[in-house]
N, C-alpha and C positions, 0 to 999 in steps of 0.2 A: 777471557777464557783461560783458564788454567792447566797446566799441563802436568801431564801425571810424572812422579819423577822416576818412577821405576818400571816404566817398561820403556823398551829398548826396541827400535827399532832396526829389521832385518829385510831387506828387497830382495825379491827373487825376480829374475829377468824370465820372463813368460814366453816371451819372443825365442828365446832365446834355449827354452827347454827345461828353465830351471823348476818349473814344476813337475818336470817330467823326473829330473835327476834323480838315482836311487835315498842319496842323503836328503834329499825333504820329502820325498814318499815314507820314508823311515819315521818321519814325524807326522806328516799327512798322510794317509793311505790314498785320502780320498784326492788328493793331486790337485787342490783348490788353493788361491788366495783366497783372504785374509786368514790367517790360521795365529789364536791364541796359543803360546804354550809357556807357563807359569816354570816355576824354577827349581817346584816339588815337581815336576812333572805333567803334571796336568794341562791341556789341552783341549779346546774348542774350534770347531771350523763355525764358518757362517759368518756375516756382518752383524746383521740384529743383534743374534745370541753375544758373539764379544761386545757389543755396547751395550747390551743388558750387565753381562756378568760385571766389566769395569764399571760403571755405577756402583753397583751393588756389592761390588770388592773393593773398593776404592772412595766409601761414602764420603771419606773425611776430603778428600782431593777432590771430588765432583759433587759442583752446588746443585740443590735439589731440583733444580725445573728440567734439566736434563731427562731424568728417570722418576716423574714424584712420589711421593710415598703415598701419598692420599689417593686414595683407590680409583676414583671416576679420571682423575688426572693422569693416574698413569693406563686406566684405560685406552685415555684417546689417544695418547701415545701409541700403546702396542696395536692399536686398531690401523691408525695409519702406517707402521712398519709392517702390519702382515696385508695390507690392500696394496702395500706396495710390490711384494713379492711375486701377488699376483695378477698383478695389471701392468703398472707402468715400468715394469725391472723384462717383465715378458715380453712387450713391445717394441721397447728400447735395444736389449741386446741381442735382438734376432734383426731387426733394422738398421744398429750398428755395423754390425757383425757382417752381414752381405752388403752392405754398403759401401762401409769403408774400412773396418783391420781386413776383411777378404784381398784390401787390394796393395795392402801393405805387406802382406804375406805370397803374391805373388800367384792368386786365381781368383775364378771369378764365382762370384755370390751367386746364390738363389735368390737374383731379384722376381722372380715369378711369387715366392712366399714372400716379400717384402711388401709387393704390391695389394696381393688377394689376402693378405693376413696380418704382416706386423707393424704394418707403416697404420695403415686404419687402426688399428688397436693399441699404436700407442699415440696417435692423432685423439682417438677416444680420450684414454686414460690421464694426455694433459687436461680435458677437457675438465675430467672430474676432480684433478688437482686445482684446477683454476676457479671453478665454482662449486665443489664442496669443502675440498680440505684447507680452501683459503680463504672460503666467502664468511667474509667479517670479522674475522682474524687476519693477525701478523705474520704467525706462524703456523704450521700445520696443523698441531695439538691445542690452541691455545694463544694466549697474549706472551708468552714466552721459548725462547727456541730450547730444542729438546732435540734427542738421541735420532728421531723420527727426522729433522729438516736433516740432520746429516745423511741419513742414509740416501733422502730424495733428493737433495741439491748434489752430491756427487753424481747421481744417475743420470739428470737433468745436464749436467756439466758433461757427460763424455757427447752427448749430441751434437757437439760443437765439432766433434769427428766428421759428421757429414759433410760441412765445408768440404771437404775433400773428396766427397763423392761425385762422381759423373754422372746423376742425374737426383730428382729427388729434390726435395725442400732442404734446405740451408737450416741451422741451426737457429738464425731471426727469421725465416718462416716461419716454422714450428711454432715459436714462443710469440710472432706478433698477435694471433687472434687470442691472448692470454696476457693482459697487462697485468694481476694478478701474480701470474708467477714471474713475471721479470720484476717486478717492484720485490717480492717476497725473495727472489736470488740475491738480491743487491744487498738486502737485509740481512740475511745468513751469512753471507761473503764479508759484512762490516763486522756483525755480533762476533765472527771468527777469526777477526784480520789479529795477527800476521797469518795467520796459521794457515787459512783456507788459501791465499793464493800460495802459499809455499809447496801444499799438496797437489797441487794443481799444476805443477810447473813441467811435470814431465806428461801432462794431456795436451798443455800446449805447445811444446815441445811436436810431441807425435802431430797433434793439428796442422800445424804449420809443415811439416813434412810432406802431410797428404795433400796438401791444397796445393805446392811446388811439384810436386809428384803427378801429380791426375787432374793439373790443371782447372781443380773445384773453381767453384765458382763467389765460397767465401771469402774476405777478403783476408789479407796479412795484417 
């Protein structure tokens, strides 16, 4: 996996307010991570949209199974990044969210919608990850990893937050009745090493926090 040599990365502490602060509202209005901002100016928020554009800015630096140029191929691509947004990204950080950053933050979730709403729908939405967008493929789009496994193996990866929750399925609950997708993480996490556990280090960082914290039930 190749790394781009000219973007430059910038962390904003969330916890912490930094998307709140007036100097990255001055860049972001909209007060979101991930936010692109080019060095003419120019600027994008969204995950997708910045691994669309970097492909497509950056052709020479990023090999072509990422983003392909051949039309049905990059179909299945943007098909799986936009099913993602609206199924398995919905289910996940609303069951995250009241789960477990709610109790890292110091209150308590709406587990009444976790229950009657985001936990089933994103219990669903592994389901469709598991046996459509993996069934007989490697990867999501195809025999090759792309822009798509990044966006859905990070999402998949903050689950592991639950460990740390005080009740609810575990992070290898979720993923046991889907051998599919634990085979196909393993696979993304190699196609990307160093890289993927590098970015990963401050989820389990927080992971590990929550389970010492709220006496989860994952282990260390």
């Amino acid at each position: 996996m190749n790394e781009l040599a000219d973007v430059q990365e910038e962390r904003v502490n969330i916890a912490k307010g930094g998307t709140k602060a007036p100097e990255f509202r001055a860049i972001n209005p909209l007060g979101k991570v991930p936010y692109l901002l080019e060095a003419d100016g120019f600027g994008t928020p969204e995950s997708a949209a910045i691994l669309r554009y970097l492909c497509a800015t950056r052709s020479g630096q990023v090999a072509d199974h990422w983003w392909p140029q051949e039309p049905r191929a990059r179909a299945r691509v943007d098909a799986a990044m936009d099913w993602y947004g609206s199924t398995l990204r919905v289910g996940s950080m609303v069951t995250v969210w009241n789960r477990a950053i709610s109790l890292s933050m110091g209150f308590a979730g709406n587990d009444r919608l976790v229950q009657d709403y985001s936990l089933p729908a994103l219990q669903a939405a592994l389901g469709m990850l598991n046996n459509y967008w993996l069934s007989g493929r490697p990867y999501v789009a195809g025999q090759e990893v792309s822009i798509a496994d990044l966006l859905l193996a990070c999402e998949v990866e903050q689950l592991r937050l639950l460990d740390g929750a005080a009740q609810g399925p575990t992070f290898a609950a979720l993923l046991e009745p889907h051998p599919a997708v634990r085979a196909w993480l393993q696979r993304v996490s190699q196609q990307c090493a160093p890289h993927y556990e590098d970015v990963h280090k401050v989820l389990h960082i927080a992971r590990r926090r929550l389970v010492e914290r709220a006496g989860g039930r994952g282990k260390l």
